[in-house]
DSSP file (Angstrom, degrees, kcal/mol; ACC not computed):
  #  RESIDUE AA STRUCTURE BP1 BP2  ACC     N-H-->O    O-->H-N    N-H-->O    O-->H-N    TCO  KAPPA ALPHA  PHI   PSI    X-CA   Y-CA   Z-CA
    1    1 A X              0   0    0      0, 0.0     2,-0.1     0, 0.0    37,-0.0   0.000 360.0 360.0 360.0 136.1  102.4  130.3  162.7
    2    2 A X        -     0   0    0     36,-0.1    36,-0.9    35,-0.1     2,-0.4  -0.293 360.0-118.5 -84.2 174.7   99.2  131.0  160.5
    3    3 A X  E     -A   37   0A   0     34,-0.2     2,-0.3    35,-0.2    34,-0.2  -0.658  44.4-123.4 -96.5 165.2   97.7  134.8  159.6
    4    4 A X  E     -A   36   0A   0     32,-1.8    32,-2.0    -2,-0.4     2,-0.4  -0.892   9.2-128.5 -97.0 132.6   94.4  134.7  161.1
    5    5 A X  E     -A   35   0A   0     -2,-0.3    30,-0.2    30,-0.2   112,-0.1  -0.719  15.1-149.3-112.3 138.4   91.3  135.3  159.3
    6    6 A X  E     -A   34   0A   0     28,-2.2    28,-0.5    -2,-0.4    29,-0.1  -0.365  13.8-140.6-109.4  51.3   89.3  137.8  161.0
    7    7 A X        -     0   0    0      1,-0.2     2,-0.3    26,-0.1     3,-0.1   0.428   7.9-160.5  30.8 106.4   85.7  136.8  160.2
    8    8 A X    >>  +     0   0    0     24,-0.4     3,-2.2     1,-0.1     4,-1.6  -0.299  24.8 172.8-102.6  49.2   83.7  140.4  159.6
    9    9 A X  H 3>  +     0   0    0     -2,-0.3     4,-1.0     1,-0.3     5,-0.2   0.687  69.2  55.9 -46.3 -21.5   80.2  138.2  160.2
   10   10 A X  H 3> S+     0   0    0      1,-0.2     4,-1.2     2,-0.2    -1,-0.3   0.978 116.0  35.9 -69.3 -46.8   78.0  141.3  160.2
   11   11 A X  H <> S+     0   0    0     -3,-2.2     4,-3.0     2,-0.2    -2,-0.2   0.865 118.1  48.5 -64.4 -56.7   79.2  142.4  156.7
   12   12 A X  H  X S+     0   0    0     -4,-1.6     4,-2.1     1,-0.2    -2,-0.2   0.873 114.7  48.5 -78.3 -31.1   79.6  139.0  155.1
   13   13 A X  H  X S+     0   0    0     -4,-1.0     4,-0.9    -5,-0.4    -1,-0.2   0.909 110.2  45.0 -89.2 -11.4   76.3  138.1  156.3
   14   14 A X  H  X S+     0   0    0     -4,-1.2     4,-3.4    -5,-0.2     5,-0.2   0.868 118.3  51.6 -82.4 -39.1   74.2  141.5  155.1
   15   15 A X  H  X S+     0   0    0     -4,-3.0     4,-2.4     1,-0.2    15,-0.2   0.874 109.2  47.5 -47.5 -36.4   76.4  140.8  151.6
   16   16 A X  H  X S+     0   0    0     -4,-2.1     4,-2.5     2,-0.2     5,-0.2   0.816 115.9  44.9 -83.8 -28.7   75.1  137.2  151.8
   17   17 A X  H  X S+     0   0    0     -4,-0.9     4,-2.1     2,-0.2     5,-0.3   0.999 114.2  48.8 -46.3 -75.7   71.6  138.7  152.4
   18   18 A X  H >X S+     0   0    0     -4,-3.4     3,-2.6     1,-0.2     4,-2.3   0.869 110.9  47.8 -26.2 -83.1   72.2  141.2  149.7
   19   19 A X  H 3< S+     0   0    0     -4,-2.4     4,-0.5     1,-0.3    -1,-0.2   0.830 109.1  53.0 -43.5 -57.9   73.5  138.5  147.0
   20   20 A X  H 3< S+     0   0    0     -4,-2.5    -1,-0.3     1,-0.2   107,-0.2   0.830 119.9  34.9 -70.0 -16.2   70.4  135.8  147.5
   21   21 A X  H << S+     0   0    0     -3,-2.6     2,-0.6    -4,-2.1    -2,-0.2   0.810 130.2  32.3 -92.9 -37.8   67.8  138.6  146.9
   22   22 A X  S ><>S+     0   0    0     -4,-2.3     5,-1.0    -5,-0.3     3,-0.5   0.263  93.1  98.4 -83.1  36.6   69.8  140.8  144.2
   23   23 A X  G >>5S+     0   0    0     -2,-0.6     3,-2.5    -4,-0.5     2,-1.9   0.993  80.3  45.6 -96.7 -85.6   71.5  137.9  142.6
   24   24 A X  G 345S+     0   0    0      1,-0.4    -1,-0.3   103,-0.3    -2,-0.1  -0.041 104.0  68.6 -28.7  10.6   69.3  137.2  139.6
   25   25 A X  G <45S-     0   0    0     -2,-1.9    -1,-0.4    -3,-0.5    -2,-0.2   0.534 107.3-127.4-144.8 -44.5   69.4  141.2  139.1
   26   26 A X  T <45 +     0   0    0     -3,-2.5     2,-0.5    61,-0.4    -2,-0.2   0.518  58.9 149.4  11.9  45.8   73.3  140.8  138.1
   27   27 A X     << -     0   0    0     -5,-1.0    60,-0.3    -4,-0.9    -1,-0.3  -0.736  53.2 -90.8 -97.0 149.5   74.1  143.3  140.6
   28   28 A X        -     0   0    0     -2,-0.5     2,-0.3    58,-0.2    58,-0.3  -0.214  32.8-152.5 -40.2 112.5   77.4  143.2  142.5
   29   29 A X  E     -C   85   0B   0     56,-2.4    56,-0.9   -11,-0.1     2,-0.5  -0.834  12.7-136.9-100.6 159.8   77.9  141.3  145.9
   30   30 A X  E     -C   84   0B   0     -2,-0.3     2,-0.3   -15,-0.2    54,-0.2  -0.910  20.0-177.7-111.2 135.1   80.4  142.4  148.3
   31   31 A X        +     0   0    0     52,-0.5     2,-0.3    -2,-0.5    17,-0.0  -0.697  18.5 179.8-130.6 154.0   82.8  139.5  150.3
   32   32 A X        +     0   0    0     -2,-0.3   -24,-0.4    50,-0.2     2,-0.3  -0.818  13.0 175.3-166.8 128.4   85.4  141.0  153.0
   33   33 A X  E     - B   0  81A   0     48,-2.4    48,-0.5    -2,-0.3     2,-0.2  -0.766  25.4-144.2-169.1 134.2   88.1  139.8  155.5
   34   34 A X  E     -AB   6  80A   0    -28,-0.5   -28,-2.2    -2,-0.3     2,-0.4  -0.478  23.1-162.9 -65.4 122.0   90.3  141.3  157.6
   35   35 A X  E     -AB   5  79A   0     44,-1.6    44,-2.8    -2,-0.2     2,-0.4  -0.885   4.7-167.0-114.4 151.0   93.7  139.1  157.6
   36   36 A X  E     -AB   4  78A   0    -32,-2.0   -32,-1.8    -2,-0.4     2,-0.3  -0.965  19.2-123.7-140.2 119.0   95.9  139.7  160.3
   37   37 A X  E     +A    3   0A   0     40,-4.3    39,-3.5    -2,-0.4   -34,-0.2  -0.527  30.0 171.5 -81.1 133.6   99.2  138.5  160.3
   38   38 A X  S    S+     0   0    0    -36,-0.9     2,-0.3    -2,-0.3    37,-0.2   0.368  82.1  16.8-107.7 -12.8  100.7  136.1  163.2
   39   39 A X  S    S-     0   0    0     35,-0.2     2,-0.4   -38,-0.0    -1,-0.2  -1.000  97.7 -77.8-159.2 147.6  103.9  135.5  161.1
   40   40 A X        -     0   0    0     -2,-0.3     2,-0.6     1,-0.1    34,-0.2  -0.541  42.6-178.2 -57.5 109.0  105.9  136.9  158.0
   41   41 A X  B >   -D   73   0C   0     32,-1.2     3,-1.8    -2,-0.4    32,-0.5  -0.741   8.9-166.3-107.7  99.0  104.3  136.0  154.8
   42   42 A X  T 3  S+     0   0    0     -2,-0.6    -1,-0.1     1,-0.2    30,-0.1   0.755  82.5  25.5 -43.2 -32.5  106.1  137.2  151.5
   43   43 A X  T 3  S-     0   0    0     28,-0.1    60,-0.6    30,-0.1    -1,-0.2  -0.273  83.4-173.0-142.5  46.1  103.8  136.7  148.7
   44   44 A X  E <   -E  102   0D   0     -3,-1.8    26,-0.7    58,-0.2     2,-0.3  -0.155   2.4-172.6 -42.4 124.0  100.1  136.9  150.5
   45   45 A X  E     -E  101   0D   0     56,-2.7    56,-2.0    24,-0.1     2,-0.3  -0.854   7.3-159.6-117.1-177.0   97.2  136.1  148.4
   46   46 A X  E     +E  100   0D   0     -2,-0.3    17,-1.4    54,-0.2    18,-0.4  -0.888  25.9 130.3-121.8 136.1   93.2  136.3  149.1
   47   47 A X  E     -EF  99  62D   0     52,-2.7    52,-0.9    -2,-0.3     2,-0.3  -0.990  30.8-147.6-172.0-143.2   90.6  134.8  147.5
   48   48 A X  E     -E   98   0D   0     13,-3.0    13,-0.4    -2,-0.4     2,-0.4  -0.972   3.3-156.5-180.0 154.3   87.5  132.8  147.7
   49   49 A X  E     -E   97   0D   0     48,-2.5    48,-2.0    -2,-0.3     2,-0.6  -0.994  14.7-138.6-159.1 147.0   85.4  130.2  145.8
   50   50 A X  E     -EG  96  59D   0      9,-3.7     8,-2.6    -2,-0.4     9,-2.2  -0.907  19.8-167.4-115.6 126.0   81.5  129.3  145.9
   51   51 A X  E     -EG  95  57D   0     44,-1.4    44,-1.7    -2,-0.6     6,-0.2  -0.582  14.3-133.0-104.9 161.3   80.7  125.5  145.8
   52   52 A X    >   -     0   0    0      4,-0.8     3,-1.5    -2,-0.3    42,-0.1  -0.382  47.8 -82.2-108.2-162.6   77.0  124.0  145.1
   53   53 A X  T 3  S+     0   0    0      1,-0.2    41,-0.1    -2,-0.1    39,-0.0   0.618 130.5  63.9-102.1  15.6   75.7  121.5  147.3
   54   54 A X  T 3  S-     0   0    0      2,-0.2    -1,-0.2     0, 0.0     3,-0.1   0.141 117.1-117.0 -82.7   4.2   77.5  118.4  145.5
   55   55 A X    <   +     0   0    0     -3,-1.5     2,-0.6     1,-0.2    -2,-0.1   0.893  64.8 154.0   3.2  79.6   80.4  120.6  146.9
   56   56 A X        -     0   0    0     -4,-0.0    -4,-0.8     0, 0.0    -1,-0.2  -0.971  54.9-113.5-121.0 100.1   81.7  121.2  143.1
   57   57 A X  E     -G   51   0D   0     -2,-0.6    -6,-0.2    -6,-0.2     3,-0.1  -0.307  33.2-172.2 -59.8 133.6   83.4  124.2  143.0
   58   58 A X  E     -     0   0D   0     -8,-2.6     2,-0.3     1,-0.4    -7,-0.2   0.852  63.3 -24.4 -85.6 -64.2   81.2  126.6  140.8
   59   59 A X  E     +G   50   0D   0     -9,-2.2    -9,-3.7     2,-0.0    -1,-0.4  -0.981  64.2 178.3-158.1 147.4   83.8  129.8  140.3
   60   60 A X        +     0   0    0     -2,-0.3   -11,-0.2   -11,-0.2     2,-0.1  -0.623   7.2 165.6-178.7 153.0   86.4  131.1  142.1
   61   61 A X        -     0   0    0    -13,-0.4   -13,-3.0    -2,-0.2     2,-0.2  -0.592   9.0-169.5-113.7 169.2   89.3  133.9  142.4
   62   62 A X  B >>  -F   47   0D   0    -15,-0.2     4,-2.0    -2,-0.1     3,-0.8  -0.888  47.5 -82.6-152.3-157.3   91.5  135.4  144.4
   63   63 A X  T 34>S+     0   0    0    -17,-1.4     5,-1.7     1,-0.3     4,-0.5   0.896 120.2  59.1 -79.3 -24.1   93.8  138.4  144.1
   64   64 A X  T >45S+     0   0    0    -18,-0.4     3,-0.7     1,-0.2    -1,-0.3   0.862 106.1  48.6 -65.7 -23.7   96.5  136.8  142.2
   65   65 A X  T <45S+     0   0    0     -3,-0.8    -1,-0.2     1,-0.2    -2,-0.2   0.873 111.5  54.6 -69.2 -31.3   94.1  136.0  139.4
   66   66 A X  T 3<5S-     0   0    0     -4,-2.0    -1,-0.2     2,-0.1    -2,-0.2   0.302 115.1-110.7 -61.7  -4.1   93.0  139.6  139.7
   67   67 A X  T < 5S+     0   0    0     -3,-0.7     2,-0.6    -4,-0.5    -3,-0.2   0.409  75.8 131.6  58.1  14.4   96.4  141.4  139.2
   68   68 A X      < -     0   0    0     -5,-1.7     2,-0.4    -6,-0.2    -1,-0.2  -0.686  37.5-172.7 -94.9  97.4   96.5  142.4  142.5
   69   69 A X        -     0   0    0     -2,-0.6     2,-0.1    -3,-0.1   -24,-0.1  -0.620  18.6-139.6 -97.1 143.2   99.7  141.7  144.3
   70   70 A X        -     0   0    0    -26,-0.7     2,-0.3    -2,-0.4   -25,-0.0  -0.227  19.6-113.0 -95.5-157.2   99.6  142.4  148.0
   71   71 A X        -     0   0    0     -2,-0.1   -28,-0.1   -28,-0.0   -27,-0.1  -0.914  55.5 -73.8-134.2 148.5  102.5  144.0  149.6
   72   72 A X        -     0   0    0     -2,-0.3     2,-0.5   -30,-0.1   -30,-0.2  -0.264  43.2-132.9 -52.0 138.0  104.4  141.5  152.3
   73   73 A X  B     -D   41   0C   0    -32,-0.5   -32,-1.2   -34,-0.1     2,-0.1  -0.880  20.2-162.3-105.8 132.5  102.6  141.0  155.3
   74   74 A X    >   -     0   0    0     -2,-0.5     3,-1.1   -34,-0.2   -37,-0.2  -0.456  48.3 -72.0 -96.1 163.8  105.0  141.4  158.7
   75   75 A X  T 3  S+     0   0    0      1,-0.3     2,-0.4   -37,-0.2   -37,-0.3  -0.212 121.2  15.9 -62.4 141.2  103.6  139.9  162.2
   76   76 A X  T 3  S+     0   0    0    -39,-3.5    -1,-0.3     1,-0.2   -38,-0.1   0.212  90.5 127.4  67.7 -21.0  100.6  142.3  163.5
   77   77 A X    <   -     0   0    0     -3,-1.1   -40,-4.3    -2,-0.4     2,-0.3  -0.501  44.5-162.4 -69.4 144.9  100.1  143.9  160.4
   78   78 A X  E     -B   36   0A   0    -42,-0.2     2,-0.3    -2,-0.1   -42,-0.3  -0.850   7.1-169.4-112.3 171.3   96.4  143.6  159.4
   79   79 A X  E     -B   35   0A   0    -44,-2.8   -44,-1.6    -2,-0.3     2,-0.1  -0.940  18.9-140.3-131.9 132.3   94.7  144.2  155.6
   80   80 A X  E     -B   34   0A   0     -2,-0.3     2,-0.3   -46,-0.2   -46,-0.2  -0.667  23.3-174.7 -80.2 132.9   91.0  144.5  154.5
   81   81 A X  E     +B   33   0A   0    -48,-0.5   -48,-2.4    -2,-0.1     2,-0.6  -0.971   7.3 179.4-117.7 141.8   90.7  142.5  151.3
   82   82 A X        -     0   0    0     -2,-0.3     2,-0.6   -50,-0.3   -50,-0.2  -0.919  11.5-154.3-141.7 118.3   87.1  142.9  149.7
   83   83 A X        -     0   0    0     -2,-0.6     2,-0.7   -36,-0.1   -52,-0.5  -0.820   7.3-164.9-128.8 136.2   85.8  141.4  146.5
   84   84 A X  E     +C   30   0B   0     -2,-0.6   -54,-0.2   -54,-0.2     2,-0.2  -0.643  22.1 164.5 -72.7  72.7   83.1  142.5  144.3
   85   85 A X  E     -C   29   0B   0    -56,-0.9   -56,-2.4    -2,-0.7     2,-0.5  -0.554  32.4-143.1-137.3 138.9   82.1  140.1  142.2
   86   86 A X        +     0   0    0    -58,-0.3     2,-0.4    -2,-0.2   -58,-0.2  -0.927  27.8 179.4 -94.4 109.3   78.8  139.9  139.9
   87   87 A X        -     0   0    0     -2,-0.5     2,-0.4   -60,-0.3   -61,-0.4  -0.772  22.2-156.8-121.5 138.7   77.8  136.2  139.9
   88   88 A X        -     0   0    0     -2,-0.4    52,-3.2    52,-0.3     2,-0.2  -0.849  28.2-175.9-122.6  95.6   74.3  134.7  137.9
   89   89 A X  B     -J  139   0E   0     -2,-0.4    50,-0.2    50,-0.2     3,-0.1  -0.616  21.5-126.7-102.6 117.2   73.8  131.6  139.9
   90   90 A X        -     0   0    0     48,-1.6    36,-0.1    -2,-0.2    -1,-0.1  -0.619  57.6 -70.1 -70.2 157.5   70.7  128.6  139.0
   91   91 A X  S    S+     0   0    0     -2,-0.1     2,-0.2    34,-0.1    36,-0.2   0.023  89.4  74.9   2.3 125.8   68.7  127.9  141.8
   92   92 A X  B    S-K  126   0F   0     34,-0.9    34,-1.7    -3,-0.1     2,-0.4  -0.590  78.2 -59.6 132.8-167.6   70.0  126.0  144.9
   93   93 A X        +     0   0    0     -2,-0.2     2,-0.3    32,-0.2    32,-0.1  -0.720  49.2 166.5-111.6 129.2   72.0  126.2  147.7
   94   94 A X        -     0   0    0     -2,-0.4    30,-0.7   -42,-0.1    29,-0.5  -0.783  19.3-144.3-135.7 173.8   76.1  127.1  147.6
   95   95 A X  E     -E   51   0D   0    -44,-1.7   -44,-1.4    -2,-0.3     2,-0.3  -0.955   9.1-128.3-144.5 140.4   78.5  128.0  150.1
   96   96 A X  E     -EH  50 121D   0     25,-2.3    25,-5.8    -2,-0.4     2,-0.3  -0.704  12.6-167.6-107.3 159.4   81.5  130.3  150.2
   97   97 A X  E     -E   49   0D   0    -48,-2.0   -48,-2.5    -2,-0.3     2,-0.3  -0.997   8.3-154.5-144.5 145.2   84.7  129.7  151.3
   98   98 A X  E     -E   48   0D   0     20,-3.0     2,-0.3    -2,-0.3    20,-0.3  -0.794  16.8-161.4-125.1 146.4   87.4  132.5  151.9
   99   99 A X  E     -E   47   0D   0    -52,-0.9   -52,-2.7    -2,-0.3     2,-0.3  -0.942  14.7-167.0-148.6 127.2   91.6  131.3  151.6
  100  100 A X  E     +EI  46 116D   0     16,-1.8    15,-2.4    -2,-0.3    16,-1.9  -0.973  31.3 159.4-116.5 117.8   94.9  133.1  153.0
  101  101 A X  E     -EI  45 114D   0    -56,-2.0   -56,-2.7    -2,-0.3     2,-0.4  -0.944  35.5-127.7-171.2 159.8   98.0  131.4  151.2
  102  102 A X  E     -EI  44 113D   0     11,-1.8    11,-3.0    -2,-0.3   -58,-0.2  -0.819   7.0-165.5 -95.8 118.7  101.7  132.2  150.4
  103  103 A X    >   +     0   0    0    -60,-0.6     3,-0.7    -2,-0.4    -1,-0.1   0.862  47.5 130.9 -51.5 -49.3  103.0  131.9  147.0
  104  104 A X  T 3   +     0   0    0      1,-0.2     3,-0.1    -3,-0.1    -2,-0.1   0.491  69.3  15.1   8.0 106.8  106.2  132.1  148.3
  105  105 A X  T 3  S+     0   0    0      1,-0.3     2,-0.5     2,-0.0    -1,-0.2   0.749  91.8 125.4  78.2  21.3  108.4  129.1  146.7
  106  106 A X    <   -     0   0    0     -3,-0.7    -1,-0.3     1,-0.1    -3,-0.0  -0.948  41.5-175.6-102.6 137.9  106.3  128.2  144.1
  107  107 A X        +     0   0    0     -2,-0.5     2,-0.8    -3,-0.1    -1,-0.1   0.776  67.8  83.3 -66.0 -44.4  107.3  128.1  140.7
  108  108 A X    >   -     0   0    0      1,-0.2     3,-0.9    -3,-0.1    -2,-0.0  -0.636  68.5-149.0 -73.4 126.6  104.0  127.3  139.5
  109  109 A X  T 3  S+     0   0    0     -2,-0.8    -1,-0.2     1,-0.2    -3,-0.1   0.881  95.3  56.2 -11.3 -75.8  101.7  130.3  138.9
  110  110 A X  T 3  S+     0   0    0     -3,-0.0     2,-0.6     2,-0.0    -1,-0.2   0.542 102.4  71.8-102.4 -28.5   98.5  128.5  139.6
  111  111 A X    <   +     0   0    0     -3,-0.9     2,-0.2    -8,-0.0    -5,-0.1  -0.751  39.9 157.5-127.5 168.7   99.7  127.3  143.4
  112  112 A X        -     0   0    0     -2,-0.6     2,-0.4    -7,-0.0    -9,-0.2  -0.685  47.0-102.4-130.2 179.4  100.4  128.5  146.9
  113  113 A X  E     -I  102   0D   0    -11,-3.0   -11,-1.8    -2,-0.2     2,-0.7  -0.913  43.2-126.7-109.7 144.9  100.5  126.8  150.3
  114  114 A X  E     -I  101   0D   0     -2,-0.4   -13,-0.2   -13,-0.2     3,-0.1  -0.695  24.3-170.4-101.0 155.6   97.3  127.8  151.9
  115  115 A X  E     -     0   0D   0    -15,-2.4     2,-0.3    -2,-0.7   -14,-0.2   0.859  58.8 -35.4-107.5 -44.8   97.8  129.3  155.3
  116  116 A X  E     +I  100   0D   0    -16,-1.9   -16,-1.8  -114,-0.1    -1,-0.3  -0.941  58.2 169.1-174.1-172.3   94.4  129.5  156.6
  117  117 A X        -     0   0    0     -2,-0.3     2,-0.4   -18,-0.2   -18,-0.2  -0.603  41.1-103.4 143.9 145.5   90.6  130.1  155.7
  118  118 A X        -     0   0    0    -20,-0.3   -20,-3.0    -2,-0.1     2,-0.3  -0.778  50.1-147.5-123.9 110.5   86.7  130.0  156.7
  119  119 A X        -     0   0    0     -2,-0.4   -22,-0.2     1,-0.2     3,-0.1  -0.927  65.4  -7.1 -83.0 130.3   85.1  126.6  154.7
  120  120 A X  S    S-     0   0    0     -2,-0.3     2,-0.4     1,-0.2    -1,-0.2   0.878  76.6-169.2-134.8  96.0   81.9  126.1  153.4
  121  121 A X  B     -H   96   0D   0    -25,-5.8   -25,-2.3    -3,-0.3     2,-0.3  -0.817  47.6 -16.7 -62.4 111.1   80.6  129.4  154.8
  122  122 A X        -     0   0    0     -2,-0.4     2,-0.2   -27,-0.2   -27,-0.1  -0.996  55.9-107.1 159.2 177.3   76.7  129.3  154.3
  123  123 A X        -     0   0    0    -29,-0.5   -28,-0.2    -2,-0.3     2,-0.1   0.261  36.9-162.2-110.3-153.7   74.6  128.0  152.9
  124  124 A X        -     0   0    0    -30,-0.7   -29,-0.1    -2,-0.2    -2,-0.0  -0.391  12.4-144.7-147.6  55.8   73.7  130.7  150.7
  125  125 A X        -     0   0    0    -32,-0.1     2,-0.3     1,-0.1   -32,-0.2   0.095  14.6-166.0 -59.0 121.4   69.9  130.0  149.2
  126  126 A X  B     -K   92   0F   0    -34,-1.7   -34,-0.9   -36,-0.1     2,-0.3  -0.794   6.5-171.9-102.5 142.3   69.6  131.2  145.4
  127  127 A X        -     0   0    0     -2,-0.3     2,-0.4  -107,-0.2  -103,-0.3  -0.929  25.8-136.9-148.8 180.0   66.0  131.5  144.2
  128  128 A X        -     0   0    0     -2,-0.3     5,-0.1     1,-0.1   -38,-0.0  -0.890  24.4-173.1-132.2 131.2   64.9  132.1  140.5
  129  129 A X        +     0   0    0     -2,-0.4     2,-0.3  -105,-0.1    -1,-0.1   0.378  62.7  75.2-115.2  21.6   61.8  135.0  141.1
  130  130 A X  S    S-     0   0    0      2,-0.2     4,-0.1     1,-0.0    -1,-0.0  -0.953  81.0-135.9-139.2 142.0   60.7  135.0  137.5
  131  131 A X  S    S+     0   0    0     -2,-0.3     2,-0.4     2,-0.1    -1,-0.0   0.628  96.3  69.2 -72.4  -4.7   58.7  132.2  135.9
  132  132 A X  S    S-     0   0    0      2,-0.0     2,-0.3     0, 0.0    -2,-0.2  -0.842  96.7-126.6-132.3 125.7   60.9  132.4  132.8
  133  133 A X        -     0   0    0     -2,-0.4    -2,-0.1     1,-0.1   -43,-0.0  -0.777  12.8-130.9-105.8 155.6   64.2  131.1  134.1
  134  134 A X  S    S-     0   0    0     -2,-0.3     2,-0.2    -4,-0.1    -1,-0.1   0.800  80.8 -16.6 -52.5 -54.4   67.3  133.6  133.3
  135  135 A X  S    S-     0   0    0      2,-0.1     2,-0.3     5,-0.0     5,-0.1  -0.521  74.3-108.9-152.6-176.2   69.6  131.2  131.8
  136  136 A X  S    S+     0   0    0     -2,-0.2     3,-0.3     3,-0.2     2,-0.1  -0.792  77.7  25.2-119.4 166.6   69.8  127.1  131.8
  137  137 A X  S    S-     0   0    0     -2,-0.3    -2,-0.1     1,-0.2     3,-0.1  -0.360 105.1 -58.2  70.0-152.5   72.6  125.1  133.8
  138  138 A X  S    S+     0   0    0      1,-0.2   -48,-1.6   -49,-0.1     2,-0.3   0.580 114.3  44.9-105.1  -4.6   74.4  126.2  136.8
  139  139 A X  B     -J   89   0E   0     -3,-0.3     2,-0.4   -50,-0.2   -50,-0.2  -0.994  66.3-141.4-141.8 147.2   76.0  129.1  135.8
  140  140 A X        -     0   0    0    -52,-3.2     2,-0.5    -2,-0.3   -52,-0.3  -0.830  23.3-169.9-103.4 143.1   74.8  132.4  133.7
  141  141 A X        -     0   0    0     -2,-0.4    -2,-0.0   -54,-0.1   -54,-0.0  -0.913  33.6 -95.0-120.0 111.4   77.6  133.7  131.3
  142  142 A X        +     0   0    0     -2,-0.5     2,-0.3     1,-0.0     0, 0.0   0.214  54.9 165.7  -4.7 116.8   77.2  137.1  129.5
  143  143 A X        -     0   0    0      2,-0.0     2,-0.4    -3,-0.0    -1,-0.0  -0.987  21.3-161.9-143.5 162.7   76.0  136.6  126.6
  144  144 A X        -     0   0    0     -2,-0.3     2,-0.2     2,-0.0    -2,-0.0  -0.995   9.3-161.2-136.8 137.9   74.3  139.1  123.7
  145  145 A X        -     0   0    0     -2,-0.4     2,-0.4     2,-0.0    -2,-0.0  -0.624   7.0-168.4-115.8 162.9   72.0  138.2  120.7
  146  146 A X        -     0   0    0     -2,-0.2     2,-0.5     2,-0.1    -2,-0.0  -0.990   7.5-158.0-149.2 138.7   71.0  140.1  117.6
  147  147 A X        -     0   0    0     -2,-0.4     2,-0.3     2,-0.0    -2,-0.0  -0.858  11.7-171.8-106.5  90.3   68.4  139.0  115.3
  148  148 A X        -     0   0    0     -2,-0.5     2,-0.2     1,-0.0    -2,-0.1  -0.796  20.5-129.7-103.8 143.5   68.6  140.3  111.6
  149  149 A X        -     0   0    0     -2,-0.3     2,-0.3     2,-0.0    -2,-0.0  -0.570  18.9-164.9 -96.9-178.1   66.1  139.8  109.5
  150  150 A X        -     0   0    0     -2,-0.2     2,-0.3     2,-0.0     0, 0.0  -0.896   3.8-172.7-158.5 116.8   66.3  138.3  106.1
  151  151 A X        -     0   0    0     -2,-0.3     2,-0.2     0, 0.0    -2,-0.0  -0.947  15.6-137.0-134.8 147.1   63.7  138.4  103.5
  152  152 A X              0   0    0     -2,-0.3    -2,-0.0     1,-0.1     0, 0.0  -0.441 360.0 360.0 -73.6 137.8   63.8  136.7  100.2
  153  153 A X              0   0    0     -2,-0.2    -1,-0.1     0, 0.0     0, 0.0   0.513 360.0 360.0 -91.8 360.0   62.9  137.8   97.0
């Protein structure tokens, strides 16, 4: 038996609104889904990952990267997981996709069994509104400059 992902479409789609205009802004978008568990999973994680349209994953997390351990989920229990995530995007078109999966009986850090999940949610139109483009490539990474000058004698 899977958890079930409970799809909050109203939410995930005024967030997806939200993100394509304020994107380029670096302002915060909001992701949410309700999991509801069908079956005992011992080491539930969340997450979620944004693809481009070569579907080449771009970035993604989930709560275990985050430090965020969830508490075992028992049959009928549900949990709101929500992430905020500031993302600086080029141009084009991506899609998200949102992941329920059990660490449970892994050694490895880095994998789970996925249990269930909503795939290439989307698309998700990025558009650059300044002639002067933010950043070059596909992805912007913080970055801060300082200019000192220097004059010679």
């Amino acid at each position: 038996m899977r958890p079930e992902w409970m799809e909050r479409r109203q939410r995930l789609r005024s967030a997806w609104e939200r993100y394509s205009t304020i994107q380029r802004k670096n302002k915060t978008a909001d992701t949410a889904a309700a999991i509801r568990a069908t079956a005992t999973v011992a080491e539930p994680i969340a997450g979620f990952q944004m693809n481009d349209r070569f579907n080449q994953v771009v970035f993604g997390i989930n709560t275990r990267n985050l430090g965020e351990r969830m508490a075992v989920l028992e049959p009928g229990e549900t949990v709101l997981v929500r992430f905020d995530v500031t993302l600086s995007l080029a141009p084009g078109e991506y899609a998200l996709s949102l992941v329920v999966s059990d660490q449970s009986g892994h050694s490895d850090p880095n994998a789970a069994t996925v249990l269930d999940g909503h795939e290439r949610l989307g698309p998700l139109g990025v558009r650059c509104r300044t002639a002067l483009m933010p950043f070059y490539g596909i992805a912007g990474i913080p970055t801060s400059c300082e200019i000192v000058q220097v004059t010679s004698s």
